[in-house]
ChimeraX commands (.cxc) that place a marker at each C-alpha (Angstrom):
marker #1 position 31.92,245.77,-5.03 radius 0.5
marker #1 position 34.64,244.61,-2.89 radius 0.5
marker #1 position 34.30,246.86,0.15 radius 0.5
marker #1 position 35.74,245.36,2.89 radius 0.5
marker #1 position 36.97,242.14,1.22 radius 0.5
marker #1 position 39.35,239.98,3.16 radius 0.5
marker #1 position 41.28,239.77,-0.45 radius 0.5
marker #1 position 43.21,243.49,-0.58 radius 0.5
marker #1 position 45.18,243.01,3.01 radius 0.5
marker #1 position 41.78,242.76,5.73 radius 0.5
marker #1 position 39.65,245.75,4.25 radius 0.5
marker #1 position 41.17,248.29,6.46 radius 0.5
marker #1 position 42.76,250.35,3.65 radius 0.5
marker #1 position 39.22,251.97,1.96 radius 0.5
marker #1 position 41.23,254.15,-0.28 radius 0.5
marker #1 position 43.13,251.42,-1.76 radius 0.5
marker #1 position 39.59,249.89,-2.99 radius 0.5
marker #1 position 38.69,253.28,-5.04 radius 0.5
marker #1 position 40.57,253.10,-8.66 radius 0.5
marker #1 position 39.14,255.74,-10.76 radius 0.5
marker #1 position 36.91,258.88,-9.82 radius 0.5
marker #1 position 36.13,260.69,-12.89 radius 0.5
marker #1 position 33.90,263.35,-11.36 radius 0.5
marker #1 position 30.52,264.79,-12.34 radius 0.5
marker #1 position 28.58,262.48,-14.92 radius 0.5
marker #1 position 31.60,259.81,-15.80 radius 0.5
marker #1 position 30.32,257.07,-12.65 radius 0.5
marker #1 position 32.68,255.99,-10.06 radius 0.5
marker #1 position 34.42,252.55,-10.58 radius 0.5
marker #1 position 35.42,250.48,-7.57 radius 0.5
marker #1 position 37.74,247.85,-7.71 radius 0.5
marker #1 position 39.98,246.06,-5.50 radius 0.5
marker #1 position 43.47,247.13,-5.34 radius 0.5
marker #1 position 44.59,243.10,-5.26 radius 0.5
marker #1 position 41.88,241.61,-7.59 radius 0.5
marker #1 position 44.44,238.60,-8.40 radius 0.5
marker #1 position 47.49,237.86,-7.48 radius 0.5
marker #1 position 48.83,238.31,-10.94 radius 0.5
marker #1 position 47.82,242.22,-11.10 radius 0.5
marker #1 position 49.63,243.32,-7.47 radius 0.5
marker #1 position 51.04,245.94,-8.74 radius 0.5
marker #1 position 50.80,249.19,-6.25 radius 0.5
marker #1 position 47.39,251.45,-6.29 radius 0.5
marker #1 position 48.72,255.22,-6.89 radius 0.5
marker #1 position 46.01,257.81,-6.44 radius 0.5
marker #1 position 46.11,261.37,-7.76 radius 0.5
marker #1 position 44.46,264.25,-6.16 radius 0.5
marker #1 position 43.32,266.99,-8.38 radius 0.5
marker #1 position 43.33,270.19,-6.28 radius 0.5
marker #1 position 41.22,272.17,-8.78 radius 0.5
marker #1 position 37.27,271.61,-8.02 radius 0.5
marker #1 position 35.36,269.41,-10.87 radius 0.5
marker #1 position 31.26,270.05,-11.79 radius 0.5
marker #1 position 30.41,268.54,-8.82 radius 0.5
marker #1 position 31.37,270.78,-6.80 radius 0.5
marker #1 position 29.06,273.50,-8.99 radius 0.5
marker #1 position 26.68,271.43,-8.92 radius 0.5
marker #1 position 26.77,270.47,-4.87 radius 0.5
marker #1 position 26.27,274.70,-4.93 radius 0.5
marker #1 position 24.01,275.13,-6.69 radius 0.5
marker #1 position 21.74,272.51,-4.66 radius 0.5
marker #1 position 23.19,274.32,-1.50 radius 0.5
marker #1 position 22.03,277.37,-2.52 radius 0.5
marker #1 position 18.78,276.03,-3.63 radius 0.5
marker #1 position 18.21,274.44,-0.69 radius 0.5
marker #1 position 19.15,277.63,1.29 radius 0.5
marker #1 position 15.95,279.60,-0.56 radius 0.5
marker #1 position 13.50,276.51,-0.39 radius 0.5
marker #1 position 14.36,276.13,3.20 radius 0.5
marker #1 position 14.50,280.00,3.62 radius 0.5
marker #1 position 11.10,280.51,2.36 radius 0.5
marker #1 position 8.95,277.45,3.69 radius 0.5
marker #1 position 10.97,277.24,6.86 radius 0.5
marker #1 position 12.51,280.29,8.07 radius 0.5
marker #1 position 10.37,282.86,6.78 radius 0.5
marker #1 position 7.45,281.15,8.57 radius 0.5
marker #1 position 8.62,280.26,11.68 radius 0.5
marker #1 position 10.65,284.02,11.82 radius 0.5
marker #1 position 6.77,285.47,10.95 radius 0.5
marker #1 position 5.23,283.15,13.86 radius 0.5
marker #1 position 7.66,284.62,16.09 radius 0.5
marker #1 position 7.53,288.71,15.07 radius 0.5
marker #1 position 3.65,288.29,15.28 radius 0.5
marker #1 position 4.63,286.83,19.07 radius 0.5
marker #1 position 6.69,289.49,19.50 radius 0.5
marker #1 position 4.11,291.77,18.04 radius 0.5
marker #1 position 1.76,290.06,20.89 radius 0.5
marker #1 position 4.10,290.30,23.68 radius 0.5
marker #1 position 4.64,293.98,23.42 radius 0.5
marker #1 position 0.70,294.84,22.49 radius 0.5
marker #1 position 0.01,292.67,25.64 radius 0.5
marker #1 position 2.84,294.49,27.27 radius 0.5
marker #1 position 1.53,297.95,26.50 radius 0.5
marker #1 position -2.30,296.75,27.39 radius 0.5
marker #1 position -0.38,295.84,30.68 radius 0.5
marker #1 position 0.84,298.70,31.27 radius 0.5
marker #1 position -2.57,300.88,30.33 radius 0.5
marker #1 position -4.66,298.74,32.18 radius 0.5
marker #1 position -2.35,298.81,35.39 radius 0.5
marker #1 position -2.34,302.95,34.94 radius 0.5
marker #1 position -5.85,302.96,35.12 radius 0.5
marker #1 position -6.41,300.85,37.62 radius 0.5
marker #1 position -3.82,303.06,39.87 radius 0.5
marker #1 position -5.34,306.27,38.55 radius 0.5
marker #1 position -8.95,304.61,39.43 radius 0.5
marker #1 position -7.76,303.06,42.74 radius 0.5
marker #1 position -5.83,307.11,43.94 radius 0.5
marker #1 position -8.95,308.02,42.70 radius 0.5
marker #1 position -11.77,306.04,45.06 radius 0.5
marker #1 position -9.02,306.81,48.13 radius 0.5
marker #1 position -9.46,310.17,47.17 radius 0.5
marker #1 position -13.20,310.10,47.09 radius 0.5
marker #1 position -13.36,307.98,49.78 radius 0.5
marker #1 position -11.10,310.29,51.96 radius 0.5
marker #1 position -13.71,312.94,50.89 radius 0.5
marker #1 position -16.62,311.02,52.33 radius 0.5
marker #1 position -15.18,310.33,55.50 radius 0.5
marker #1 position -14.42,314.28,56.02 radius 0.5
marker #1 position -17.84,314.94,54.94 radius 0.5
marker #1 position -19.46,312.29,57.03 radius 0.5
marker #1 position -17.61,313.34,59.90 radius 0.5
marker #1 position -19.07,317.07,59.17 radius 0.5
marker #1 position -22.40,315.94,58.96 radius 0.5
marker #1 position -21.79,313.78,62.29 radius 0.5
marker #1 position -20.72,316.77,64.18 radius 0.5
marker #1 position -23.28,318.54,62.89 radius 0.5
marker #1 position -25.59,316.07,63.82 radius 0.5
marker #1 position -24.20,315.74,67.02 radius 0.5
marker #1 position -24.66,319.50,68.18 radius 0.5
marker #1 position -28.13,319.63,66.40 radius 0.5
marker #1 position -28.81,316.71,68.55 radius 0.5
marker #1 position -27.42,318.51,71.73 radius 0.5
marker #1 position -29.14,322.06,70.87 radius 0.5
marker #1 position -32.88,320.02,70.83 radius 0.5
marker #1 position -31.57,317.48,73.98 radius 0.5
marker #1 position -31.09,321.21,75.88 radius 0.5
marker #1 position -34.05,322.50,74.24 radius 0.5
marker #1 position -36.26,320.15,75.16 radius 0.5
marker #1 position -35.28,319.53,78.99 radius 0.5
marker #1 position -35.21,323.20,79.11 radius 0.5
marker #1 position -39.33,323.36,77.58 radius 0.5
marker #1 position -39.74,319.68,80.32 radius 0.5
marker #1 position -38.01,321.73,83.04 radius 0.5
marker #1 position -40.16,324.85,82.56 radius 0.5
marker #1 position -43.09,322.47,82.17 radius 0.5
marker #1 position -42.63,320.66,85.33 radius 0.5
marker #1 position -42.04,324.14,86.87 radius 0.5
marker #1 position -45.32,325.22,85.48 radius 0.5
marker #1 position -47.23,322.02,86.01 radius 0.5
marker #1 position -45.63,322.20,90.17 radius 0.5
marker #1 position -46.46,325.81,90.30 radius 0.5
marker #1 position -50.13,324.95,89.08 radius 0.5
marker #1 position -50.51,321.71,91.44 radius 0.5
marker #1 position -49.31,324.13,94.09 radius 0.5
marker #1 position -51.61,326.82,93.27 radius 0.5
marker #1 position -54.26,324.42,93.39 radius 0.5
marker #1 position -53.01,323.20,96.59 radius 0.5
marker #1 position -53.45,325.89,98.13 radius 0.5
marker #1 position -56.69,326.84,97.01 radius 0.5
marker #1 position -57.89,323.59,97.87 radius 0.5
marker #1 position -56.23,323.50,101.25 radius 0.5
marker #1 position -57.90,327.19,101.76 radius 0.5
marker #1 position -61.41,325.72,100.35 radius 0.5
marker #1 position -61.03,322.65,102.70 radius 0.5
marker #1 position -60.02,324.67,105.24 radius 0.5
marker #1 position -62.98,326.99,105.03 radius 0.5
marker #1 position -65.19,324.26,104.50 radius 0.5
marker #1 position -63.62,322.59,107.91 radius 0.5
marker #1 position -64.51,325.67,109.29 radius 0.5
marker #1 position -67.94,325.66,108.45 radius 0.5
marker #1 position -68.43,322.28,108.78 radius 0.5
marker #1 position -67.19,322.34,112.02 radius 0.5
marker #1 position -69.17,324.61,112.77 radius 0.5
marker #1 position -72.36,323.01,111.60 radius 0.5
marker #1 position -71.32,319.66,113.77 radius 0.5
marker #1 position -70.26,321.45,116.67 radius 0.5
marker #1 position -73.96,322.65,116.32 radius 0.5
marker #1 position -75.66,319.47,114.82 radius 0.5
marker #1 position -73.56,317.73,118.19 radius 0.5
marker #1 position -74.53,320.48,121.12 radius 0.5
marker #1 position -78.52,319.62,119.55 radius 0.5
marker #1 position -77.80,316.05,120.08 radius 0.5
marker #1 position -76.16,316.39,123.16 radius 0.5
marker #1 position -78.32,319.49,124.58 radius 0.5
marker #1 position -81.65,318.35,122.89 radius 0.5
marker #1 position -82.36,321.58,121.56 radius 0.5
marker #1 position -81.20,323.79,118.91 radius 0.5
marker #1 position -78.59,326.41,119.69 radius 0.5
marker link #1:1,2 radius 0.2
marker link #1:2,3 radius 0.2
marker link #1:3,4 radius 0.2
marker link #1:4,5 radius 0.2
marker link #1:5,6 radius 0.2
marker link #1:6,7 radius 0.2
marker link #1:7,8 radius 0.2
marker link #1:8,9 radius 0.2
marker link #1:9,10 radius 0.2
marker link #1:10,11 radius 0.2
marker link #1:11,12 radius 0.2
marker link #1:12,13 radius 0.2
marker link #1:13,14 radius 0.2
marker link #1:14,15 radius 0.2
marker link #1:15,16 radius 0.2
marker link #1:16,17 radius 0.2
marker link #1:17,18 radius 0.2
marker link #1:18,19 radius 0.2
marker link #1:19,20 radius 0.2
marker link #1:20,21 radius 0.2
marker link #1:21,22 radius 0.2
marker link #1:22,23 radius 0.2
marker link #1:23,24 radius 0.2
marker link #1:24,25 radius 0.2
marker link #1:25,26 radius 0.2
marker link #1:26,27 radius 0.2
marker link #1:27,28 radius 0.2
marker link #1:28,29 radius 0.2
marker link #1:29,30 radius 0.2
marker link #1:30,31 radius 0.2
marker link #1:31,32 radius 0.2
marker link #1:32,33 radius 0.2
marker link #1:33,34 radius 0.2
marker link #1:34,35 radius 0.2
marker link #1:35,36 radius 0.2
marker link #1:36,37 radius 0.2
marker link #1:37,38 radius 0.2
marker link #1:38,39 radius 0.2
marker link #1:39,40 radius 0.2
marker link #1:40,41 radius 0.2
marker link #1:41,42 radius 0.2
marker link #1:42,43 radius 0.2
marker link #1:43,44 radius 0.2
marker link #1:44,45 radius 0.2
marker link #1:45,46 radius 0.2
marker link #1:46,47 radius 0.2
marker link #1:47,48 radius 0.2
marker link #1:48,49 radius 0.2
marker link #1:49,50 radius 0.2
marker link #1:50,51 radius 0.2
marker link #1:51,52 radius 0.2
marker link #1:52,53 radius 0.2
marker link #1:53,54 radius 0.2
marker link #1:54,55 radius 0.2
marker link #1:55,56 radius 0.2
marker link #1:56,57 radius 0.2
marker link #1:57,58 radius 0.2
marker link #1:58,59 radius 0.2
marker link #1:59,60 radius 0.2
marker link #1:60,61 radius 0.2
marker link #1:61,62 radius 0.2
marker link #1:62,63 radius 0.2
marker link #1:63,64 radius 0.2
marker link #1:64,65 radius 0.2
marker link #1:65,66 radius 0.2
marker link #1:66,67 radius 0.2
marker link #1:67,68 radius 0.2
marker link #1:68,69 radius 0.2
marker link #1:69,70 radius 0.2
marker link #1:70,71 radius 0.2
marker link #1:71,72 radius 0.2
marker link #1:72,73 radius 0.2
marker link #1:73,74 radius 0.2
marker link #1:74,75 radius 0.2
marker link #1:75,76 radius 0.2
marker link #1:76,77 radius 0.2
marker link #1:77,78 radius 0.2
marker link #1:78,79 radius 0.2
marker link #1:79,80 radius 0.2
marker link #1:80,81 radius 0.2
marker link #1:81,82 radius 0.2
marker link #1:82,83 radius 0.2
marker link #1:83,84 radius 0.2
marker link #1:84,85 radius 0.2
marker link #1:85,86 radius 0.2
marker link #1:86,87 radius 0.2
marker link #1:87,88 radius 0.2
marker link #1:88,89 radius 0.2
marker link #1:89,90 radius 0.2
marker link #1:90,91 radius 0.2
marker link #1:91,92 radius 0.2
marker link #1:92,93 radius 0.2
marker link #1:93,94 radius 0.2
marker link #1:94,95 radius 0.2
marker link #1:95,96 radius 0.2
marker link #1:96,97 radius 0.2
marker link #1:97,98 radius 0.2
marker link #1:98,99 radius 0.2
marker link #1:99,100 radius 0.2
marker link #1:100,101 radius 0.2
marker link #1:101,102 radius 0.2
marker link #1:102,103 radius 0.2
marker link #1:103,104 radius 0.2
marker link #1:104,105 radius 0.2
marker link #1:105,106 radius 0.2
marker link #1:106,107 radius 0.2
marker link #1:107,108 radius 0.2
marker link #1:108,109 radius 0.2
marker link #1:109,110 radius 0.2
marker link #1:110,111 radius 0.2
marker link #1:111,112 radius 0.2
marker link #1:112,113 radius 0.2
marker link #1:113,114 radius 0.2
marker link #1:114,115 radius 0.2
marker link #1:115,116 radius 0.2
marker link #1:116,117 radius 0.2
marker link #1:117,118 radius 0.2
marker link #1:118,119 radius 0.2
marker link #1:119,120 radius 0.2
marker link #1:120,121 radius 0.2
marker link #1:121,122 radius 0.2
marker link #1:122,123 radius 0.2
marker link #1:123,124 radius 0.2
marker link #1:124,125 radius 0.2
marker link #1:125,126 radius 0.2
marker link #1:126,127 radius 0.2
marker link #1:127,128 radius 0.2
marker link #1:128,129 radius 0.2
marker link #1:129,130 radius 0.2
marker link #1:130,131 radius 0.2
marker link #1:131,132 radius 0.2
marker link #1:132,133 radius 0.2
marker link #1:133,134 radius 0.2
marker link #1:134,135 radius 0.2
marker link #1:135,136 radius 0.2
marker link #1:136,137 radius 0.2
marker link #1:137,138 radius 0.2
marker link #1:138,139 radius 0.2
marker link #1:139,140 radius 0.2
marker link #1:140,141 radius 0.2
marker link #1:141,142 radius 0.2
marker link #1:142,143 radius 0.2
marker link #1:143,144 radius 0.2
marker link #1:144,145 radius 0.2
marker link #1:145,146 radius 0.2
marker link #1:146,147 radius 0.2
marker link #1:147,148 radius 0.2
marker link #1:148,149 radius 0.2
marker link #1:149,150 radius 0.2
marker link #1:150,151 radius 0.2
marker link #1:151,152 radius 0.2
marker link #1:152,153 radius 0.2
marker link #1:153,154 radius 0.2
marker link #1:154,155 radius 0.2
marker link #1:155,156 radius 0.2
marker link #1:156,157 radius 0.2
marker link #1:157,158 radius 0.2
marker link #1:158,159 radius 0.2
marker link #1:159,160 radius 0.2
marker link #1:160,161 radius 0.2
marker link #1:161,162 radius 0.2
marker link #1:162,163 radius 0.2
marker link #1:163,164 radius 0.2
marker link #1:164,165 radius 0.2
marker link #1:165,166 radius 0.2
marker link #1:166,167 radius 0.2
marker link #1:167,168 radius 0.2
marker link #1:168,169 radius 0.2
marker link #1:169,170 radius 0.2
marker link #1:170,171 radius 0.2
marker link #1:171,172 radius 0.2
marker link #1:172,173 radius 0.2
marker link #1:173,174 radius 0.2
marker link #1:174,175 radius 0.2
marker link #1:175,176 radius 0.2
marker link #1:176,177 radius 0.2
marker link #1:177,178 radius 0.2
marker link #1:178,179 radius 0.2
marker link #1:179,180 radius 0.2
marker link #1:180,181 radius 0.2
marker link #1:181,182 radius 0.2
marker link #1:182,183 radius 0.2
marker link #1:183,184 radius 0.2
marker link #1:184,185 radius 0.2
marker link #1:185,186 radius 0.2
marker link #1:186,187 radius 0.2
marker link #1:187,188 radius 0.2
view
């Protein structure tokens, strides 16, 4: 080959170089347009606008290609990412449940809780006026009991005031008497 050879004008002419393309199966002859100086006659080249077997055949391995390629590449990779789609919205929709419930749970306890507090306060109140109906109760029953308990240390007072006071009286008597012997010196 002769490609780029300083021999046909500096190599910058590659279509002077090709001689004879005889399509599909016939090989491709390259030659220099100037191989002596005896043959410079000028290089014509003809363009056949009509498509030759190579062109079928550059199809048909297109096409082939396109279905291998299709079916080990594409149809893989498209399954991988359908399955992640698949995913995606399952996840999506497990979301979505999951987030439901946990609202419906959550208005739920609120609810429940809200519930309690009412009900506790009930019971407190309750509680609280139970607690103030025995508070009244009972310093009514201490009241009346330290009524009862003065009223019986007065009673008693009194009867032992009037029992000392009789027995002053007679005692009084006796040591007025016991005192005029001791002073007189005889008994009265």
């Amino acid at each position: 080959m002769y490609i780029g050879s300083r021999r046909n004008g500096g190599g910058d002419n590659l279509l002077s170089l090709v001689v004879k393309s005889a399509g599909f199966g016939e090989g491709v002859s390259l030659a220099p347009a100037a191989a002596s100086p005896a043959n410079r006659s000028p290089v014509t080249m003809q363009i056949s606008l009509f498509p030759d077997r190579s062109l079928f055949a550059v199809l048909v391995i297109f096409i082939i290609n396109y279905f291998v390629v299709r079916k080990f590449f594409l149809k893989p990779i498209n399954e991988v990412l359908e399955a992640r789609e698949h995913d995606i919205k399952s996840s999506d929709e497990v979301y979505e449940a999951a987030m439901a419930r946990f609202n419906e749970a959550t208005s739920h306890v609120e609810s429940t809780l809200h519930d309690a507090k009412r009900e506790a306060a009930g019971v407190r109140e309750r509680y609280r006026a139970e607690a103030g109906t025995h508070r009244q109760r009972r310093m009514d029953e201490t009241i009346a009991n330290a009524r009862k308990t003065i009223e019986d240390a007065d009673a008693k007072l009194k009867s032992d005031v009037k029992a000392a006071r009789e027995r002053i009286v007679t005692e009084a008597e006796s040591l007025a008497r016991l005192a005029a012997r001791q002073i007189l010196g005889r008994e009265i």
